[in-house]
N, C-alpha and C positions, 0 to 999 in steps of 0.2 A: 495544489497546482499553482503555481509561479501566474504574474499576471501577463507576460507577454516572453517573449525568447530576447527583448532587445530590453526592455526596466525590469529588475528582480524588485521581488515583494520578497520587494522588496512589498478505601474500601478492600484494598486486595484479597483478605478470604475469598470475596463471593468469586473470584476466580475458578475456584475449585468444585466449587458446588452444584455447576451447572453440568452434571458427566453425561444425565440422561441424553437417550439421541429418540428427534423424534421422524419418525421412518418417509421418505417417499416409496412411495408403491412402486412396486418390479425393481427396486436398487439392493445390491447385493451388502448385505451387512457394511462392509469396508468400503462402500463409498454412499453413504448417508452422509446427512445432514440434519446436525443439532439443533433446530429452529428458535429452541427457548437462549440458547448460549448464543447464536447470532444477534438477538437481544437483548441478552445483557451485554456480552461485546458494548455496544453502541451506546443503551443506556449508560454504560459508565465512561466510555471515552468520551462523550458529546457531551455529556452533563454539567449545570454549571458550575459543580465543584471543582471541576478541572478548570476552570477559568477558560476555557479556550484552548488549554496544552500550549502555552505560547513556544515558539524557538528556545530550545537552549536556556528553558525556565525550571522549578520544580514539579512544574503540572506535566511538563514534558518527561521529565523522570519519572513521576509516575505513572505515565502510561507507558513507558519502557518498563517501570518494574510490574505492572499487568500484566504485560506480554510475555514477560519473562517465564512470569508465575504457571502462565498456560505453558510453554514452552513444557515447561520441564513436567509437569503434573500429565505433561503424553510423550513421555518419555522418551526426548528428544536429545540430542547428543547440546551441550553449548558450544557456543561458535563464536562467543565475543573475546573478550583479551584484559576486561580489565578485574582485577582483584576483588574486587569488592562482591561484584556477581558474574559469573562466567558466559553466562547467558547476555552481555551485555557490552556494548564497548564505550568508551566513554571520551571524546572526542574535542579538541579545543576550538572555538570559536574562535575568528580570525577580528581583528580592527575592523569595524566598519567602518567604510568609506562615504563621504559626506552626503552624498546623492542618497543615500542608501538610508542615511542619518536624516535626514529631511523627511526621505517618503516617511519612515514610520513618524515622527512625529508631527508632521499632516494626519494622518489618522488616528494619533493619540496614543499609538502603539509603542510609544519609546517608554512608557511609564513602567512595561515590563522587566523584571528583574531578572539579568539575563546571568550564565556563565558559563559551565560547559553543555554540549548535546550529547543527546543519547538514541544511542540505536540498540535497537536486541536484536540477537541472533541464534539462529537452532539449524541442527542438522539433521537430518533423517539419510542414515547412512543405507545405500545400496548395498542390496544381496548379493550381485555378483561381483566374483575380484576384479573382473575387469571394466565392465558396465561402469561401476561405482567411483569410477576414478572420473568418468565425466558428471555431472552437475546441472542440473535443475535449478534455475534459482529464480524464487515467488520475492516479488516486496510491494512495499506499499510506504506512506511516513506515517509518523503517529503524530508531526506536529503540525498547530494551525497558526493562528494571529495573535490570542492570549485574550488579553485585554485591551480595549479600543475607547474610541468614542460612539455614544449612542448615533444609531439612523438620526438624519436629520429630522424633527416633528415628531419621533418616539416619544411619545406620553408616558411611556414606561421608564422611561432609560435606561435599556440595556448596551451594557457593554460589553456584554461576553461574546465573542466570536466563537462559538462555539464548533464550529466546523464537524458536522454531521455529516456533511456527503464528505466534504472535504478537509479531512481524508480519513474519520474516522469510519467512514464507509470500505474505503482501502485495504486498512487498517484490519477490518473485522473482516474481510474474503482471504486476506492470509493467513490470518490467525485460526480461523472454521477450515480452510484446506488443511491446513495445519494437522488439525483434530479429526479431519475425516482418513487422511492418508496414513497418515500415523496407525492406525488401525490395520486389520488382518494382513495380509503379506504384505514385505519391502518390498519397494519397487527394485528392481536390480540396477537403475541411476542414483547416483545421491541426489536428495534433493535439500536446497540450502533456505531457509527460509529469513530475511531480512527486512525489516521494518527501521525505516530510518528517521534521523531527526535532522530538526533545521531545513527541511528544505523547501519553507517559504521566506527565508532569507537569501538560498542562493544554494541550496545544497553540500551544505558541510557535511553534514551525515555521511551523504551517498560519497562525497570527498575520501571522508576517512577512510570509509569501508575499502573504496580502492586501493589507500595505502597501505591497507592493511586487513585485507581480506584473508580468512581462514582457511580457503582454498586460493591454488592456482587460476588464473583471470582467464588462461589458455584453457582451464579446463572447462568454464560455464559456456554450455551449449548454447545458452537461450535463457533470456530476462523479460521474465513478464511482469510490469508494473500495475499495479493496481491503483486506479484513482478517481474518486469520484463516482463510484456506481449506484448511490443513495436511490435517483429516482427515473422512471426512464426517461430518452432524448425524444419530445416531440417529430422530431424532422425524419424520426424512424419507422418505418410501415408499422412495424409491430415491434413492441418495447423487449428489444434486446440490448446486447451491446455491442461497443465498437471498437479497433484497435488503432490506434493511432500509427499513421504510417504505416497501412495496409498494404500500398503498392509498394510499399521498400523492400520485401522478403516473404517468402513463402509460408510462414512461418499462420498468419493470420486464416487462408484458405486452409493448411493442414487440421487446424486447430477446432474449424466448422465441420470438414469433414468428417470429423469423429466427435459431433455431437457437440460442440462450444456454441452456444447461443450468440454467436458474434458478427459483426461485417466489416463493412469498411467506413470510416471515419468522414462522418456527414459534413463536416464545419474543416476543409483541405486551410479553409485561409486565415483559419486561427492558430495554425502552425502548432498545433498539441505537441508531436510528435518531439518539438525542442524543449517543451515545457513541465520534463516532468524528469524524477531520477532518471529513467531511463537511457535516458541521453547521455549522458554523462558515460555511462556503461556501452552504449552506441559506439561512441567516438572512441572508443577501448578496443572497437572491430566487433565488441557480443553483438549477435541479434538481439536486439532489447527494446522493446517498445510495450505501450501504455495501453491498457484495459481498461475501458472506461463509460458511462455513458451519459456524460456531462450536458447537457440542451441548450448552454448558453441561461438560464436562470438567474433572475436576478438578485438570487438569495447568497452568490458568489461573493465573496470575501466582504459578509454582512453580516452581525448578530444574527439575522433570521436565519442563516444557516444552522438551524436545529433540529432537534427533533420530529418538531412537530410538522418537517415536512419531507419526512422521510418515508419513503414506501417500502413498509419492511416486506411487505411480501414480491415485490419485485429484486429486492436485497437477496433475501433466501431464496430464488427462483435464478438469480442472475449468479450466484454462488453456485449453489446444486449444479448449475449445466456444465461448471468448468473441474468438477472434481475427475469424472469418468477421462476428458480430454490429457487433462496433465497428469495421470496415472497412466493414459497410454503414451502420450510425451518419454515419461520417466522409465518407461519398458521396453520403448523402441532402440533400436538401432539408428531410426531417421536422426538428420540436423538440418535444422535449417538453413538456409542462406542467403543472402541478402540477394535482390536484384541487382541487375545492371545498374549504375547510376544511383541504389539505394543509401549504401553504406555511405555514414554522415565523414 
């Protein structure tokens, strides 16, 4: 997640090997949840071998070729463009501009070795001929900050930004939808799944994807971002989630009503709603707004964004509620639409 709407921030086997799913009680085979694979998920994107996934780095490459790897071992259609892997698109980084160039080496983040970004993509094609022609589409990014400077008075000196909630938390609710839908009947929507890069420099990823999306822009019903879900939001009665720009479209109340552990977005004045891909796909006229349940924590664009303060059983429980919703999402007839006054 970007730091404001007005400054931009500015192993593969074990992929495979996690197939078992481990059951919630009364859930019909096709919509479980794998708990051991939401775990590894995490464990290997947040890890420090990844350096942090910086922007438009290696480490970002390979958690696009993770994702990839999942993508296709649930036998998902690919949706990317570039040669090398189809599952993948591979997108050029633009000049940065000096402002941009200052923020990161104030935080020591220019030391990262950048070049192109990467986003994967999969499709899960709709059973009906005509259903199928409209579009579902899940994302999330896979990239954080990289490598930094240590917290000030870090004894340790870590500089890995490791970014666990953000956004490998994201990250792993698409990739687990992914694998849960994927299973027993297609939905009769397609549903498109996109995990992008660069977009804590400023959204290149979700850039390119626009310019070059594998479906029609006019066909996607509805964009639900995922970001941030790692651990719940204090200021929430009870640790659900929340959708950024709830009052903008109908789209957030449908979504409860069939079971999405969701509400409306506690923190109006920290303008989420501009801060994440989403937007981007907004101002395109999609309904698209952000999943998240960020609390304002201080472990925000910090090496402590790790692991170790991740609540996986709130992860697997904030995951699980949204599998049954965007299966009936993907079956219905309904479309969302924005409110009066919503559409950015």
């Amino acid at each position: 997640m970007r730091f404001s709407p007005v400054v931009i921030l500015p192993a593969l086997a074990l992929a495979s090997l996690f197939g078992s799913t481990s059951l919630f009680a009364a859930k019909p085979a096709a919509e479980t949840l794998c708990s051991e694979c939401v775990r590894a998920d995490l464990n290997f994107l947040a890890a420090d071998e990844l350096h942090g996934r910086g922007s438009a780095t290696r480490d970002e490459h390979l958690a696009a070729l993770y994702a990839a790897s999942l993508f296709e071992s649930f036998g998902l259609e690919p949706a990317g463009d570039w040669e090398g892997n189809k599952f993948l698109e591979r997108a050029p980084v633009p000049a940065f501009s000096d402002r941009l160039k200052e923020h990161l080496k104030r935080q020591g983040l220019d030391r990262n070795e950048r070049s192109d970004t990467w986003n994967a993509a999969a499709i899960l094609r709709g059973s009906d001929p005509e259903a199928s022609k409209e579009v579902i589409l899940l994302t999330a990014h896979l990239d954080h900050l990289g490598i930094g400077n240590a917290a000030e008075g870090d004894a340790k000196n870590d500089t890995v930004y490791n970014g666990a909630d953000d956004d490998a938390s994201g990250t792993t609710a698409v990739l687990e939808l992914a694998r849960a839908l994927s299973k027993g009947p297609r939905p009769k929507r397609t549903i498109l799944f996109v995990l992008f890069g660069s977009e804590e420099l400023g959204g290149f990823g979700s850039a390119y994807f626009l310019d070059h999306s594998p479906v029609p822009l006019t066909a996607i019903v509805t964009n639900l971002e995922f970001e941030m879900i790692g651990r719940p939001d204090p200021m929430l009665p009870k640790p659900t989630l929340w959708l950024t720009g709830y009052e903008r479209s109908n789209l957030g109340p449908e979504l409860a009503k069939h079971g999405a552990a969701i509400s409306a977005d506690p923190h109006p004045d920290q303008h989420f709603f501009q801060r994440s891909d989403n937007y981007a796909l907004a101002k395109r006229g999609i309904v698209a707004q952000t999943v998240s349940s960020y609390g304002l924590h201080k472990d925000y664009h910090q090496p402590s964004d790790d692991l170790g303060h991740i609540d996986f059983g709130f992860v697997e429980r904030s995951i699980a509620s949204m599998i049954e919703p965007v299966r009936w999402l993907a079956d219905t007839k309904w479309r969302p639409e924005w409110a009066a006054g919503g559409k950015p």
